[in-house]
DOFIRO-749927 format. One record per residue (C-alpha): x, y, z; residue in one letter; residue number from 0. Coordinates in pm, whole numbers, plus 50000, padded with zeros to 5 digits. Example, Ala and Ser with C-alpha at 12.3 -4.5 7.8 and 13.67 -1.06 7.14 Angstrom:
<atoms>
[[51230,49550,50780],'A',0]
[[51367,49894,50714],'S',1]
</atoms>
This chain:
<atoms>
[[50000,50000,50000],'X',0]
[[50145,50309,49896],'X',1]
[[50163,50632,50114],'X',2]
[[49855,50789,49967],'X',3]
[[49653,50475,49925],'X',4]
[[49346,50574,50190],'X',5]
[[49173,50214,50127],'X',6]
[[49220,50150,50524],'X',7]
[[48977,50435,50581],'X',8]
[[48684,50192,50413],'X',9]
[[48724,50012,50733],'X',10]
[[48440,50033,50967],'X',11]
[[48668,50047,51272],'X',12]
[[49052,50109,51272],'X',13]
[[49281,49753,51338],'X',14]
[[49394,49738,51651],'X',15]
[[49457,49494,51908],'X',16]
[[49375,49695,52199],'X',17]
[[49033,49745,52142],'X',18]
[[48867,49528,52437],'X',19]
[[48491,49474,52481],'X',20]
[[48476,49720,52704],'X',21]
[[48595,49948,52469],'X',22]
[[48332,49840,52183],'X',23]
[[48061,49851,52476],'X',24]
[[48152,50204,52574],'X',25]
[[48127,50360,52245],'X',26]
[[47810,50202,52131],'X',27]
[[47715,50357,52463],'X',28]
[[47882,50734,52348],'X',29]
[[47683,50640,52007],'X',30]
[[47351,50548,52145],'X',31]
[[47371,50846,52386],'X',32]
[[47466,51079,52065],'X',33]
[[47195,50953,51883],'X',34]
[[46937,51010,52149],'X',35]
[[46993,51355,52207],'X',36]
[[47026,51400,51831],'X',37]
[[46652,51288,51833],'X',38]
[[46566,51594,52079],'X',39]
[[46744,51867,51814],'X',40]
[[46459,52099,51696],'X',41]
[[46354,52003,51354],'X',42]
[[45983,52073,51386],'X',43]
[[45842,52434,51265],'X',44]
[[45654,52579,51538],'X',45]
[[45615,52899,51342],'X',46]
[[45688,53185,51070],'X',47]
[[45770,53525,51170],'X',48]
[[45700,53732,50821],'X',49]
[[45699,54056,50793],'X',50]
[[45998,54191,50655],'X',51]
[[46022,54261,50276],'X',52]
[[46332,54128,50108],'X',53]
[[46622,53930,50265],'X',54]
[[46593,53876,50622],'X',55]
[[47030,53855,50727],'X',56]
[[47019,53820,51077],'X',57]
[[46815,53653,51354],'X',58]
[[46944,53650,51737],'X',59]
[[46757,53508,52066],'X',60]
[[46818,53775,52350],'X',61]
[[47004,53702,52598],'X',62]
[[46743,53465,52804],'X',63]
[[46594,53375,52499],'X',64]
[[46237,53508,52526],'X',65]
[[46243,53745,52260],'X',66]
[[46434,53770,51931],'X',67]
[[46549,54003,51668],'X',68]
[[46576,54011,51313],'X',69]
[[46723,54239,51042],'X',70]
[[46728,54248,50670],'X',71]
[[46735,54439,50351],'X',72]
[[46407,54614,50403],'X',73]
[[46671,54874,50606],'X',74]
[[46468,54784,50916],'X',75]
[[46487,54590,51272],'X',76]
[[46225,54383,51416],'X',77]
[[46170,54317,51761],'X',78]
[[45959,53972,51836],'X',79]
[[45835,53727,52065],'X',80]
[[45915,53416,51904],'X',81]
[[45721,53163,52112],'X',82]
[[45398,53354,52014],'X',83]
[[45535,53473,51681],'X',84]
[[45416,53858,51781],'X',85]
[[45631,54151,51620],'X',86]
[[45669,54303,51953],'X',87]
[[45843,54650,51758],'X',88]
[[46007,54795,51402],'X',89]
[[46328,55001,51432],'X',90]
[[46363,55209,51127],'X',91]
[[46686,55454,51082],'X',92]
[[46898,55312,50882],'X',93]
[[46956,55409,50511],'X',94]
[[47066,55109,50341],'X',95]
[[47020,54703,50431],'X',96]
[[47101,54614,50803],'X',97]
[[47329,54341,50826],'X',98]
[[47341,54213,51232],'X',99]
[[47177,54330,51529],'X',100]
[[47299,54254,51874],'X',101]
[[47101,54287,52207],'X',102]
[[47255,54375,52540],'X',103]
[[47301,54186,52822],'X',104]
[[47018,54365,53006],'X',105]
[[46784,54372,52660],'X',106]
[[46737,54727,52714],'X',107]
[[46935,54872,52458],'X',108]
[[47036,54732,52082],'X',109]
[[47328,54769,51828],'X',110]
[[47305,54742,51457],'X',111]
[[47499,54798,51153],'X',112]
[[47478,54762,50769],'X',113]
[[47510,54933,50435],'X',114]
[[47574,55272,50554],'X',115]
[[47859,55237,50721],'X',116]
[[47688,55320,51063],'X',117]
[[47658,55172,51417],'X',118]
[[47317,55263,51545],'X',119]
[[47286,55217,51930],'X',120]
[[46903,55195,52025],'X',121]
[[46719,55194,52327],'X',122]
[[46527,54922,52315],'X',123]
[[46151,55019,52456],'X',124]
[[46188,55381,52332],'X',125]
[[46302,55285,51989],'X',126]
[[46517,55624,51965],'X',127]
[[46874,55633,51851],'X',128]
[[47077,55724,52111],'X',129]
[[47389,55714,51936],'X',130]
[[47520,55694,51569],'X',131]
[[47913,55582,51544],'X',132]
[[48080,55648,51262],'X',133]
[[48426,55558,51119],'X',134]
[[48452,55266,50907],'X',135]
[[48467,55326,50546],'X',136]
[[48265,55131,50380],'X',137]
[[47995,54850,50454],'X',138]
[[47928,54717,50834],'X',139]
[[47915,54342,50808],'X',140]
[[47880,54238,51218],'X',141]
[[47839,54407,51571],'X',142]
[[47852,54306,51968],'X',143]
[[47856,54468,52280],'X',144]
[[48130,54344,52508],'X',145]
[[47979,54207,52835],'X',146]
[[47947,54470,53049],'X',147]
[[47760,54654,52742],'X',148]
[[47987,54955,52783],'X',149]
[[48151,54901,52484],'X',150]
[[48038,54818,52047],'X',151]
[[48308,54618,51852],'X',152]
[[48179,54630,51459],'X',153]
[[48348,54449,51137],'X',154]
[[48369,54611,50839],'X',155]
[[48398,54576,50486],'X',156]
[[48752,54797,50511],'X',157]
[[48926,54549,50655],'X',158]
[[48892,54695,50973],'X',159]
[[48752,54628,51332],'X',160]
[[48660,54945,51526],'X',161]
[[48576,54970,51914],'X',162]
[[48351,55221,52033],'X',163]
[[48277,55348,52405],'X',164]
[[47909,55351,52474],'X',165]
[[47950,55622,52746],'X',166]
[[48103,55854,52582],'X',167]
[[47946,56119,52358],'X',168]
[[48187,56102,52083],'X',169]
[[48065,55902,51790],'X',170]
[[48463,55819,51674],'X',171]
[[48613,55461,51755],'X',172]
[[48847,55419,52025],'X',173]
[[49055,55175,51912],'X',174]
[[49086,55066,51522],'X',175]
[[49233,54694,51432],'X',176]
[[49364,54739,51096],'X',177]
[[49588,54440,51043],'X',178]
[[49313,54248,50789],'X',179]
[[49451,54208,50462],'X',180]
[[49057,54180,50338],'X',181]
[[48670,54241,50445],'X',182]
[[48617,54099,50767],'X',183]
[[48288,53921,50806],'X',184]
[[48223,53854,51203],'X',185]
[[48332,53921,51558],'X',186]
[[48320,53815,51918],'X',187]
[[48417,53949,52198],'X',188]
[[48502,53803,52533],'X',189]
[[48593,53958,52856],'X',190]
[[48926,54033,52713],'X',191]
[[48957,53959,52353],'X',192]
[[48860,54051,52042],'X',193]
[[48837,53757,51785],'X',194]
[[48743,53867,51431],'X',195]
[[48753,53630,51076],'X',196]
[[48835,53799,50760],'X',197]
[[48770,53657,50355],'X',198]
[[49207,53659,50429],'X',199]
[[49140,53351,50558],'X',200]
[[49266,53419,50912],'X',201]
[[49079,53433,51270],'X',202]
[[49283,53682,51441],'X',203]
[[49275,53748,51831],'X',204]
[[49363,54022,52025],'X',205]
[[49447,54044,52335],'X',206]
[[49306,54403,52498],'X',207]
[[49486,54320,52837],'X',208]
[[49853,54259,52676],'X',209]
[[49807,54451,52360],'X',210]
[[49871,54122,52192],'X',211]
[[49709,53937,51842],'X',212]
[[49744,53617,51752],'X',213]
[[49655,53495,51379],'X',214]
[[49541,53127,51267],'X',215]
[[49551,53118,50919],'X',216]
[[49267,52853,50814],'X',217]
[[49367,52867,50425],'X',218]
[[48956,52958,50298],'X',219]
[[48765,53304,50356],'X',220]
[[48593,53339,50688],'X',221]
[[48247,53472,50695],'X',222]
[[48147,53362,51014],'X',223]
[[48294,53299,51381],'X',224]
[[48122,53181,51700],'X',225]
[[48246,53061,52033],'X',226]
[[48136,52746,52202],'X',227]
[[47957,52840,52552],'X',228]
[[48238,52682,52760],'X',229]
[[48453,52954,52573],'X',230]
[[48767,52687,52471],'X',231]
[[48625,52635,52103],'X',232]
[[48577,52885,51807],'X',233]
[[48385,52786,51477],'X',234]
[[48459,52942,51172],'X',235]
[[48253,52905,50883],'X',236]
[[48451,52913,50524],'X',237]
[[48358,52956,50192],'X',238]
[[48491,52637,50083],'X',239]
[[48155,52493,50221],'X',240]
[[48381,52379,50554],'X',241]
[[48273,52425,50921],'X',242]
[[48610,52438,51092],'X',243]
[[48625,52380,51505],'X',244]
[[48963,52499,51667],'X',245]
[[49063,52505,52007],'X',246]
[[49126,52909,52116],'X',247]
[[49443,52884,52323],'X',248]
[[49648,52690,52067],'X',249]
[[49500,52711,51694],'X',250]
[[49482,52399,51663],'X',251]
[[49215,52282,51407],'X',252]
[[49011,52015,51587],'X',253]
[[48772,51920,51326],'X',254]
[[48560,52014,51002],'X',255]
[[48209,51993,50908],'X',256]
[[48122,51939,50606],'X',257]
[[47804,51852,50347],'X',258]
[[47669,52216,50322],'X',259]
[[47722,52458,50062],'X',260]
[[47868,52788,50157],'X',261]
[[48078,52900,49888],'X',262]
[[47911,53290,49834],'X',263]
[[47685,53386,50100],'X',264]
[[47774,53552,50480],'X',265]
[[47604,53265,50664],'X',266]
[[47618,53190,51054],'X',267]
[[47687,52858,51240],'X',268]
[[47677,52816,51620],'X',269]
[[47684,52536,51875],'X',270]
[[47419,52446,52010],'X',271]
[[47349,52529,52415],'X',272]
[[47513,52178,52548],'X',273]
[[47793,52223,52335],'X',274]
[[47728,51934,52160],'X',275]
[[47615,52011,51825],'X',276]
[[47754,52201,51515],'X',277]
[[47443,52383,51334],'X',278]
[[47477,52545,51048],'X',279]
[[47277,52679,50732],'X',280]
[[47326,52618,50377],'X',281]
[[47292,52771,50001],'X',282]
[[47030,52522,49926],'X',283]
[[46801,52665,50206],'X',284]
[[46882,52338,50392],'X',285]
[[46992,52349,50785],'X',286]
[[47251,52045,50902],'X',287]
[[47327,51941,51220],'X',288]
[[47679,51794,51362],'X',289]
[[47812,51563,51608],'X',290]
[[48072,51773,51754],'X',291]
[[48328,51493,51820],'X',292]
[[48315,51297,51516],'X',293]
[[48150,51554,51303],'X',294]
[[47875,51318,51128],'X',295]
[[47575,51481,50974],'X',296]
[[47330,51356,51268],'X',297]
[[47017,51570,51092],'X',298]
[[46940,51775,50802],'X',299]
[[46662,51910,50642],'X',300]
[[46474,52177,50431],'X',301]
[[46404,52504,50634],'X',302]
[[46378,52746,50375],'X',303]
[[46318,52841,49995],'X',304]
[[46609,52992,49965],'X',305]
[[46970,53054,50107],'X',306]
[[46971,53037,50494],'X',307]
[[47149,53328,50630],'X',308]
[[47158,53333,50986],'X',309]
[[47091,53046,51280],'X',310]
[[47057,53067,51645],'X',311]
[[47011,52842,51897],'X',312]
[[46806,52884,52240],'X',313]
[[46992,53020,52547],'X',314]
[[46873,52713,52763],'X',315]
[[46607,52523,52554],'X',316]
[[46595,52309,52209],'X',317]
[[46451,52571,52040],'X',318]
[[46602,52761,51712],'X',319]
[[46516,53051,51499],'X',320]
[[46621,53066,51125],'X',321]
[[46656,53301,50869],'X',322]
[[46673,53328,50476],'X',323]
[[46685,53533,50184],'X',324]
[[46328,53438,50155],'X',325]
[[46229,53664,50350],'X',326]
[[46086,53485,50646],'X',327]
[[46200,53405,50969],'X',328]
[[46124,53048,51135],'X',329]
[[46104,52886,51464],'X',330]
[[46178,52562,51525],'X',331]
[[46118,52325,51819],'X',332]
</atoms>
């Protein structure tokens, strides 16, 4: 057998000699286990949320999950109660598409960006614009408030990732990150990081204590990042239809996820609330689900006409909200 022969990976099980009973009896348990709470992932449609005309791009639970919020190219924000499917309230500003919407911590006050180049900063019951920041250059492609809510990170189409102080009065960034060598697509923030992924093909991490970043170069452009809740893991989403899970502290690329298509849309993927699932959308307007371990496709199915652009799991419930280019966004259960 020659070095790049791969026949032995036709085997259902590698050879070994150390595989006892035990062992065999253990993983069917891990498997059956798996496949039982891969039976509880929400693939039922409890409901459509329609009311925004054209594109929705974004959908995000709050933070305890009770409400959600959606954003699209009808230049507006919506504001609803998923479990009863009410539009709770419309946020209209913005000149051009809005691209993400982020809630704070306390759900009293918003953040969203899009086509023209702005970061609006809403209070929530009000629906007033308390703040406009302005800076980046071109197109806003993703937003978050740190944790304490004090502070907007945004990603931009200029290659740049601008911090802004929510206190202040100024409406200028505070700190600019201009190390991309191309758009960047997504951001997260921690207590004291920034992690952004660019269409370079790098997740980049910066350290706000030490003044420090730290590149992994994945090879494919990155349109979307997302932590795991423990905080060890990042996913990035590439446009070489690959889900890619690496551990934070050292880079290293733990596994892929594939059987989607992503190769031209800004599309999200997240884990789901246990940590044990990969979920992600797809061109097709299919959604897949993934064993996080092995990275099988445990589920998939049809949730929309059209390309799904955003997914996001339930705080503390199986519960999901979707959202496509086809205008409609969808709850499932």
């Amino acid at each position: 057998m020659g070095p790049t022969d791969n026949s032995f990976l036709l085997l259902p099980f590698p050879p070994t000699a150390s595989h006892t009973p035990e062992d065999w009896r253990r993983e069917e348990a891990m498997s059956s286990a798996a496949g039982a709470a891969a039976q509880k992932l929400p693939r039922t449609e409890a409901r459509t949320l329609s009311g925004h005309e054209g594109a929705v791009l974004a959908v995000r639970f709050n933070r305890d999950g009770n409400y959600c919020l959606s954003c699209g190219k009808d230049r507006t924000l919506r504001l609803w109660n998923p479990h009863t499917g009410a539009l709770v309230k419309t946020y209209k500003s913005h000149g051009r598409e809005v691209r993400d919407v982020y809630s704070s911590s306390d759900n009293a006050k918003l953040v969203s960006c899009g086509g023209d180049r702005q970061i609006f900063y809403w209070d929530v019951a009000s629906g007033r614009v308390i703040r406009k920041f302005r800076g980046h250059n071109s197109e806003i492609n993703a937003v978050k408030f740190n944790e304490f809510n004090t502070v907007v990170v945004s990603a931009g189409y200029d290659q740049t990732v601008r911090a802004f102080d929510c206190r202040s009065q100024s409406s200028d960034p505070i700190q600019t990150i201009d190390t991309f060598q191309d758009s960047v697509m997504s951001v997260n923030v921690t207590s004291t990081e920034i992690i952004a992924g660019s269409v370079d093909g790098t997740v980049r991490t910066f350290d706000i204590r030490m003044g420090r970043e730290t590149v992994d170069n994945l090879g494919h452009p990155v349109n979307c990042i997302s932590l795991s809740n423990d905080r060890n893991c990042l996913l990035a989403n590439c446009l070489d239809s690959t889900v890619r899970l690496i551990d934070k502290s050292t880079g290293e690329l733990l596994q892929e996820y594939k059987g989607h298509i992503c190769k031209s849309f800004k599309m999200d993927c997240c884990l789901t609330n246990d940590d044990a699932f990969v979920v992600g959308g797809s061109e097709d307007g299919f959604v897949f689900f993934w064993e996080l371990v092995d990275a099988p496709v445990v589920a998939s199915f049809r949730a929309h006409s059209s390309v799904v652009t955003s997914v996001s799991y339930h705080p503390t419930k199986a519960s999901m909200l979707t959202s496509s280019v086809d205008g409609t966004v969808r709850v499932w259960t």
